[in-house]
C-alpha positions in Angstrom: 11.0 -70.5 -11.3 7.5 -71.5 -10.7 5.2 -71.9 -7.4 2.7 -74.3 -7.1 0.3 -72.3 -9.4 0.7 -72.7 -12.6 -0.8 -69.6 -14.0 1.7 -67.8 -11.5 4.8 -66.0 -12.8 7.9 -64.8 -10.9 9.5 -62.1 -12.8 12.9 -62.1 -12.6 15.1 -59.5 -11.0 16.3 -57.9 -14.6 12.6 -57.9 -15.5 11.7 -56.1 -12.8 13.9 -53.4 -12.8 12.5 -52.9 -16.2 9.2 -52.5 -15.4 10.7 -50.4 -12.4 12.6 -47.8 -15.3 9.5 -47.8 -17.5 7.6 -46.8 -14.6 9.8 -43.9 -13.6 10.0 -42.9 -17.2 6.1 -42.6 -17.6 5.7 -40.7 -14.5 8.8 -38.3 -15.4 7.1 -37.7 -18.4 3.9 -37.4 -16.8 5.5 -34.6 -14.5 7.3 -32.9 -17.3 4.2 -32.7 -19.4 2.3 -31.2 -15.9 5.1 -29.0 -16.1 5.2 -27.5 -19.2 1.2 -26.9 -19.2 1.4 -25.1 -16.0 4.5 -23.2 -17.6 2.1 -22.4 -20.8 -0.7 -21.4 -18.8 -1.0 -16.9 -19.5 -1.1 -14.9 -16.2 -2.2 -11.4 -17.6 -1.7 -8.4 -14.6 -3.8 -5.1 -15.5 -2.6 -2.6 -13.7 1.7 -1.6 -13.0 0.8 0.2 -9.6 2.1 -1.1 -6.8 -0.4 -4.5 -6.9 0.3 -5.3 -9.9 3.9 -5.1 -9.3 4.2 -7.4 -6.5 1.1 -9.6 -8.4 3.6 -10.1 -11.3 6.7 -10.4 -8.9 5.1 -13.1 -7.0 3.3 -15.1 -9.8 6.5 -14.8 -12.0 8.8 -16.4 -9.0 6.7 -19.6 -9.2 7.4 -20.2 -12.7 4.5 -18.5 -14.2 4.1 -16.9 -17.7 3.2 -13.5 -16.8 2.2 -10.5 -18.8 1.7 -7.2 -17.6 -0.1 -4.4 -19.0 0.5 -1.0 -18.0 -1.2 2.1 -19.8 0.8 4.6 -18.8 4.9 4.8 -20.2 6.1 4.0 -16.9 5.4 1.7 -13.8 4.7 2.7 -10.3 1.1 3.8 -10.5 0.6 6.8 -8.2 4.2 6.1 -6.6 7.4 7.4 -8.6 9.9 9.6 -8.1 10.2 13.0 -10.3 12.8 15.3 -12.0 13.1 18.3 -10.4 15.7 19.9 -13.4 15.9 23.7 -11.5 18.0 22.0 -9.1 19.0 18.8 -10.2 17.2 17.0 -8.2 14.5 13.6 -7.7 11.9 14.5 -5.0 9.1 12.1 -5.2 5.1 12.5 -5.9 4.2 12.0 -2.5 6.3 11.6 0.9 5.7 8.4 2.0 6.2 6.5 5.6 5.8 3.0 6.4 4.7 1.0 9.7 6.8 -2.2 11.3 3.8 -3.9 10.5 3.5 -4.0 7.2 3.9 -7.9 6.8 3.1 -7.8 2.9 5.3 -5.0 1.7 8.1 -6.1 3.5 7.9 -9.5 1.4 7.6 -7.4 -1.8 10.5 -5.4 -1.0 12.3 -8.7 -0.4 11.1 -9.9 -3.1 12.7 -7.1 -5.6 15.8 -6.5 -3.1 15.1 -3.3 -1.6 14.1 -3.7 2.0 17.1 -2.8 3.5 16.0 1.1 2.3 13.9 1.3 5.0 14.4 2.8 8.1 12.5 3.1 11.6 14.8 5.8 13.4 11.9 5.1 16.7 11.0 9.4 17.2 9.8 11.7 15.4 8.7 15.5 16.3 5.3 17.4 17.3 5.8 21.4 16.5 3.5 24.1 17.6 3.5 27.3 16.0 6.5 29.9 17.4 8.8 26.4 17.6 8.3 24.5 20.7 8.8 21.0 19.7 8.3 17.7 21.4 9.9 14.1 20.8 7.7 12.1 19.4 8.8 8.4 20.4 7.5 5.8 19.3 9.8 2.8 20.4 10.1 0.9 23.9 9.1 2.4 26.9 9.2 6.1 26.3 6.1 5.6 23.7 3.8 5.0 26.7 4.2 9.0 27.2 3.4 9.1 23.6 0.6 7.2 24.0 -0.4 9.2 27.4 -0.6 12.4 26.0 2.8 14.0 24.0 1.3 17.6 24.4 3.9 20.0 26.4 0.5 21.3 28.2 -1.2 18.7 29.5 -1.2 18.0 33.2 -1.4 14.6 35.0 -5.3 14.4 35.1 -4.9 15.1 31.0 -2.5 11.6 30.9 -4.8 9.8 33.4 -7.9 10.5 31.1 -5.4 9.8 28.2 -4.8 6.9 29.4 -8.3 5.6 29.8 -9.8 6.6 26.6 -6.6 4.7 25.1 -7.9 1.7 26.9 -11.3 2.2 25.8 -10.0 2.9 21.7 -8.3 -0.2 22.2 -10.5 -1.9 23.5 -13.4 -0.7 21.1 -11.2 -1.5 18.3 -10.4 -5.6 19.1 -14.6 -5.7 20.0 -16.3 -3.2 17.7 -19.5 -1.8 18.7 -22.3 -2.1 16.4 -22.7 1.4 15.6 -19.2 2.1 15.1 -19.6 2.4 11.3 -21.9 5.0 11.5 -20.3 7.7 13.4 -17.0 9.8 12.7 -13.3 9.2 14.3 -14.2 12.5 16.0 -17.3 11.2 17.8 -15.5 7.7 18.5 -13.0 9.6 20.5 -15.4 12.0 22.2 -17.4 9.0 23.3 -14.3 7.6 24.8 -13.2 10.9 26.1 -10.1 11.2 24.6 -8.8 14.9 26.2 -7.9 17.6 23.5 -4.4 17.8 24.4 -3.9 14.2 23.6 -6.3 14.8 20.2 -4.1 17.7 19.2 -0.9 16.0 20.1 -1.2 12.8 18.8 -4.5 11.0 17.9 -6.3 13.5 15.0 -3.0 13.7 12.9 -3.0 10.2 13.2 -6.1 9.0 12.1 -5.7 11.6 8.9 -2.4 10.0 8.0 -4.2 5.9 8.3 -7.0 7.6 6.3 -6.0 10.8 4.5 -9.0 12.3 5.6 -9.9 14.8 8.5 -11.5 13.0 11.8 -14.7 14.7 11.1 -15.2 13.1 7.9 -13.4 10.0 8.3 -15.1 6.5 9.4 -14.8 5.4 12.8 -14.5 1.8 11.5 -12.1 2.6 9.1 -9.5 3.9 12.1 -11.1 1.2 14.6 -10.1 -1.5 11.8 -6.3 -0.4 11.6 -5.9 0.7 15.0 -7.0 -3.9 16.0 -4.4 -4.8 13.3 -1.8 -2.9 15.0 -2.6 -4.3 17.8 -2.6 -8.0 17.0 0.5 -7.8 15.3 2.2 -6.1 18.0 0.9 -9.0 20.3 2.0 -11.5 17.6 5.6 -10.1 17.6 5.7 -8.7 21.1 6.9 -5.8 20.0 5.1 -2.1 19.2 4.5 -1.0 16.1 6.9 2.3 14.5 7.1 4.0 12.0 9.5 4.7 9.4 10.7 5.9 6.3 12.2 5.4 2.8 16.0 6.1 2.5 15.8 6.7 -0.5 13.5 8.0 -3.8 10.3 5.9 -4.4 11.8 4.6 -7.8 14.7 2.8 -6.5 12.6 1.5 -3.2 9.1 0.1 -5.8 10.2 -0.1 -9.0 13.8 -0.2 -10.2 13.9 -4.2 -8.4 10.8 -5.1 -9.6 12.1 -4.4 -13.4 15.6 -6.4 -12.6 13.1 -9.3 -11.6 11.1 -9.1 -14.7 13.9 -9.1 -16.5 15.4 -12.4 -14.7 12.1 -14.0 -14.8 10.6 -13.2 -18.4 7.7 -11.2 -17.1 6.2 -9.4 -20.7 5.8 -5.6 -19.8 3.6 -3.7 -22.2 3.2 0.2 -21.9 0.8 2.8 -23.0 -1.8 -0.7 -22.9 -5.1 0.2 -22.5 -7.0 -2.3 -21.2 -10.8 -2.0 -22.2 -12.3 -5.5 -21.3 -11.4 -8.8 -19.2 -13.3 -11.5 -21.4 -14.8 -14.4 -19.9 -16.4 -17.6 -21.6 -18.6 -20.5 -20.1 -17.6 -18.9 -16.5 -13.7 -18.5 -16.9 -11.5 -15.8 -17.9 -10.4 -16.2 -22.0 -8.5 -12.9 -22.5 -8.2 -9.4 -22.0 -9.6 -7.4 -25.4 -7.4 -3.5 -25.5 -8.4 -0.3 -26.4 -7.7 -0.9 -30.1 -9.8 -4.2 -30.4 -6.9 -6.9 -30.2 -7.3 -9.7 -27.6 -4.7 -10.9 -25.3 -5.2 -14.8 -24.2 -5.1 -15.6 -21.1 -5.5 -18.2 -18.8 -5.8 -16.0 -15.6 -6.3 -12.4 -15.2 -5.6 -9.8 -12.0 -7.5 -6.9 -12.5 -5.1 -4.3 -10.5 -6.0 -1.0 -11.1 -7.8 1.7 -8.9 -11.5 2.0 -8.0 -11.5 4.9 -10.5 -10.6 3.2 -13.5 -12.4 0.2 -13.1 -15.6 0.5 -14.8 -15.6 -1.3 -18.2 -13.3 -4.1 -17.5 -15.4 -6.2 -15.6 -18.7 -6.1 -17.6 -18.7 -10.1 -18.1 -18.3 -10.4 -14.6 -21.8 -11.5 -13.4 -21.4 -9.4 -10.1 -19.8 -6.5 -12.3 -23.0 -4.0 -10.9 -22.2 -4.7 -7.1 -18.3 -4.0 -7.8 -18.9 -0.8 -10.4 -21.1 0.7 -7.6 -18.8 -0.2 -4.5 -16.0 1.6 -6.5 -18.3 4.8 -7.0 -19.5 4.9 -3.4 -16.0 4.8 -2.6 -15.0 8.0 -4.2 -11.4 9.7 -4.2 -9.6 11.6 -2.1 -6.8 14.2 -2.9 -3.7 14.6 -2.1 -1.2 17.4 -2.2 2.8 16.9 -2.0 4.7 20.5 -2.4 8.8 20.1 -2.1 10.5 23.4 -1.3 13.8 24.2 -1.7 15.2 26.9 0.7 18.3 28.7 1.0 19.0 27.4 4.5 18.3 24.5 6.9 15.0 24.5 9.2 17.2 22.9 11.7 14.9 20.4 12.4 15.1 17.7 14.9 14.1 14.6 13.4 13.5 13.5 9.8 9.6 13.4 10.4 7.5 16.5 12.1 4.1 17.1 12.5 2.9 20.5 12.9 0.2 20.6 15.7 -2.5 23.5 16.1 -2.2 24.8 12.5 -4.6 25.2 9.8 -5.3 21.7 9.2 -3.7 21.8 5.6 -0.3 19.9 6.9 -0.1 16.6 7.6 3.8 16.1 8.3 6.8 18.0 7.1 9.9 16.0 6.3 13.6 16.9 6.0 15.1 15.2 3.0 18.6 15.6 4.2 18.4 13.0 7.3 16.1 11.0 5.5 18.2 10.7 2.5 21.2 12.1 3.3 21.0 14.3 0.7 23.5 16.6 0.0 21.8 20.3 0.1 24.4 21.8 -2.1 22.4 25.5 -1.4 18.9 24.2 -1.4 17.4 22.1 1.4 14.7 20.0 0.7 11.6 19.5 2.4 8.4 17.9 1.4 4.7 18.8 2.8 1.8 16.4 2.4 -1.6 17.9 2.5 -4.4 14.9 2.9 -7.5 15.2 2.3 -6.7 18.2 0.3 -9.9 19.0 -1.0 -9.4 22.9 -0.8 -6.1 23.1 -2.0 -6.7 20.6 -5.1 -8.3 23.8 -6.9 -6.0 26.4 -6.2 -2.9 27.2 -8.1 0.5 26.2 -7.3 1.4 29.9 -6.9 -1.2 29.9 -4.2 0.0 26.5 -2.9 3.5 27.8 -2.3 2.6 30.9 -0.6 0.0 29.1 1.6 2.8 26.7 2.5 5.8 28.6 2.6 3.6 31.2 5.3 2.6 28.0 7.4 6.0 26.6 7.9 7.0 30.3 8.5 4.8 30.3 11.6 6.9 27.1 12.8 10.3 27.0 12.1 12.1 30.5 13.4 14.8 29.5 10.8 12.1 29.9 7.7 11.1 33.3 8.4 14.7 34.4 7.0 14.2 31.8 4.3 14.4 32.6 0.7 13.0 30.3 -1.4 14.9 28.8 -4.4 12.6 26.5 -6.3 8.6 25.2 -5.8 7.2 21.5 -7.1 3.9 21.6 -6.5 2.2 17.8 -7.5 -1.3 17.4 -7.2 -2.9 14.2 -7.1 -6.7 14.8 -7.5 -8.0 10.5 -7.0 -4.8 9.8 -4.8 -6.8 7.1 -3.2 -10.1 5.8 -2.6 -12.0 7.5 0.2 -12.8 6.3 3.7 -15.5 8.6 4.7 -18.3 8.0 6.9 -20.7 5.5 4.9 -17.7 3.4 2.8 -17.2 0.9 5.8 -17.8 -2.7 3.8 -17.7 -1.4 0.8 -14.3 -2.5 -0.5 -14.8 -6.2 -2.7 -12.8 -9.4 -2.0 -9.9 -10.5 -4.2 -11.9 -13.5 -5.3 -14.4 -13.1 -7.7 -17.3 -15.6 -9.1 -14.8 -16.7 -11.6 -12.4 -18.6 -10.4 -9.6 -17.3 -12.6 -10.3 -13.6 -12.3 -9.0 -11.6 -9.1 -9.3 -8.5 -8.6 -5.9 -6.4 -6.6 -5.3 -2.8 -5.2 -5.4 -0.7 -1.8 -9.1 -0.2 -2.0 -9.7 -4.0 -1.8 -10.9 -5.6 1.3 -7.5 -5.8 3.2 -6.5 -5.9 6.9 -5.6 -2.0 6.2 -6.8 1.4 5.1 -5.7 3.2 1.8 -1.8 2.4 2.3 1.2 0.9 0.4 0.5 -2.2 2.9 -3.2 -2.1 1.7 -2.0 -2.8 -1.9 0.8 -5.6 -1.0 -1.6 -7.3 0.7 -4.3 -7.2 -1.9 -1.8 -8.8 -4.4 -0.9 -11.3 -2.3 -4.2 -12.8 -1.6 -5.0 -12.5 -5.2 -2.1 -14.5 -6.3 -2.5 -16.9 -3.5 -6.2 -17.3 -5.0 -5.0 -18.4 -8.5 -2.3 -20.6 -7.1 -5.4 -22.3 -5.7 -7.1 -22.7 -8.5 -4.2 -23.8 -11.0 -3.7 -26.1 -8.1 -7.0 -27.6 -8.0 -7.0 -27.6 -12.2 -3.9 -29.9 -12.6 -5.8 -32.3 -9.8 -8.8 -32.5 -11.7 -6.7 -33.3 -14.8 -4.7 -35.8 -13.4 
């Protein structure tokens, strides 16, 4: 059929539905073809800590070709749980606790299937020496007192003070004053005037556990900077934020999922892999060359390991200086777990406990039996965390044990009785980065100059200080950054 044009065709219903199929077909192809190149392109992950576990979690769940490289014989970084033979036992390196907040580690856990290992039991316990102990709440109303002033000692004019300098902290922390990096947590709360029974009680032990450094050492800013993300993310969800716990060993909550989901997605896990240098050509990333001069392609590197271990790998990095000397100004800060074993129960009354008015040496002390609820069979467990344990570090874990089996004497009435039937001292000498006065700004972005190369881990700039969350989150942005940029590479192609 013809119009009144002649050089005008009308294609016929059969031909159109041709053209119609061939059409589909090309751009089925075209997809498949987009497909399979974003399928080929090489995600390499340095690093099988804790960011480069939920890196290679999250970049394998979108389809991604992902190779990790871990140089140790095991994954977990500084987080794993231990054999304790002597008693047939698995304590862990390092007691850990979590916060209601943590937004990124919660997605990881879901991620690998283990959040449900968490609990957030809303108390814990302050203990003075001789064993009077307080509740420690830290859910609805009955954390205000928390809040107010927790100490058995302090009188209304205490809480009222309490109260204001609270205000004032909060306040501070939303709207930071200028000079807030350059003083201590100690002189931020004195400036507030925070009352000592309220320091003792709640607001010291607390900054050392954000920062794993005493409030005489540790940055204002650093505790200023948590303290506002705590608080915007309790106004987000209306709701305070608690702390918890693990229920069970470190292994099974970090690691153990994250191998089933390599496993299901393909992810390529290489131990004892020393990576020496992240290669980078005409301003993208190449490969990663090893220890023993081999070369790994890759299409797109994360660079997760800790500020300690970072020189080397970023020498092609134009900004490599800036990052090497950010990571040295940062520094390390030790950590100390010991795990006792004692012939009887402390009869303690929650699963956490701070010990108030001590040495200093003690951050928490925590009954693995509720936590767990391990079966004592003769030996009860529980594990104290020294931060900041730059004292301790050098002695001996003969000394360790006495110096700690003598504190907890002066706390627990049940101890002094006590006999002890097994000591795991672990000692962790660059546990973490440190956040000491002078380190505020320090801590790099995830992106780097190169589009393809991010960089991951706790001591990354992050909403948080040196915590679990801290790494989680680093990983996430870095993995949202090379989305980005595969994303923008296939729209430049096509």
């Amino acid at each position: 059929m013809t119009g009144g044009n002649r050089g005008t065709r009308v294609v016929g219903t059969h031909e159109t539905n041709v053209w119609t199929a061939l059409h589909c077909v090309n751009h089925g192809v075209r997809e498949v073809r987009e497909k399979q190149m974003n399928d080929a392109r090489r995600y390499v992950v340095i690093g099988g800590g804790l960011a480069g576990l939920a890196a290679a979690v999250w970049l394998a769940e979108t389809g991604k070709q992902v190779t990790l490289l871990e140089r140790r014989a095991r994954l977990g970084g500084r987080t794993q749980a231990m054999e304790v033979p002597e008693v047939a036992d698995t304590p862990d390196n390092g007691q850990h606790v979590v916060a209601s907040g943590y937004r990124s580690l919660f997605r990881y856990l879901d991620s690998v299937g283990t959040r449900d290992h968490l609990e957030f039991p809303g108390a814990g316990t302050l203990r003075w020496p001789g064993g009077r102990a307080v509740l420690l709440h830290t859910k609805g109303f009955r954390a205000v007192r928390t809040v107010l002033g927790a100490h058995p000692d302090a009188g209304v004019l205490d809480r009222l003070r309490a109260l204001r300098a609270t205000i004032r902290l909060g306040w501070q922390a939303l709207y930071q004053p200028a000079d807030l990096a350059d003083i201590t947590t100690e002189q931020w709360f004195e400036r507030v005037g925070m009352p000592a029974t309220a320091r003792e009680a709640l607001w010291d032990w607390l900054a050392l556990g954000i920062a794993a450094e005493p409030v005489q050492r540790e940055s204002a800013k650093v505790f200023a900077d948590v303290l506002a993300t705590g608080i915007r993310i309790g106004a987000q969800d209306r709701v305070g934020v608690t702390i918890g716990y693990p229920t069970v060993d470190l292994d099974t909550l970090y690691i153990t999922g994250a191998e089933r989901a390599f496993a299901r997605y393909g992810v390529d896990v290489r131990f004892r892999t020393v990576a020496r240098r992240i290669l980078i050509t005409d301003g993208l990333v190449t490969g990663v060359q090893l220890a023993d001069g081999t070369e790994i392609p890759a299409d797109a590197v994360v660079c997760a390991v800790p500020n300690s271990r970072i020189h080397g790998l970023l020498d092609e990095l134009p900004e490599h200086a800036e990052i090497y000397a950010a990571a040295d100004k940062l520094g390390v800060t030790p950590i100390v777990s010991t795990n006792l074993y004692l012939d009887r129960p402390l009869r303690t009354k929650s699963a956490m406990e701070a010990l108030i008015g001590g040495t200093g040496v003690i951050d928490e002390v925590f009954d693995r039996q509720r936590m767990h609820g391990r079966n004592p069979d003769g030996a009860w467990l529980y594990c104290l965390t020294t931060s900041g344990a730059y004292e301790q570090i050098h002695k001996s874990n003969d000394e360790i044990v006495a110096e700690q089996l003598a504190l907890i004497r002066r706390y627990y009435p049940e101890a002094e009785a006590a006999r002890l039937v097994h000591a795991h001292v672990v000692k962790m000498p660059k546990a973490t980065f440190s956040q000491v006065l002078g380190t505020a700004g320090l801590r790099p972005d995830q992106r780097t100059s190169v589009p393809n190369l991010v960089l991951a881990g706790d001591w990354t700039r992050t909403d948080w200080s040196a915590t679990m969350e801290s790494a989680a989150q680093s990983a996430e942005r870095a993995v949202a950054a090379l989305l980005d940029h595969a994303a923008a590479a296939d729209r430049a192609r096509r």
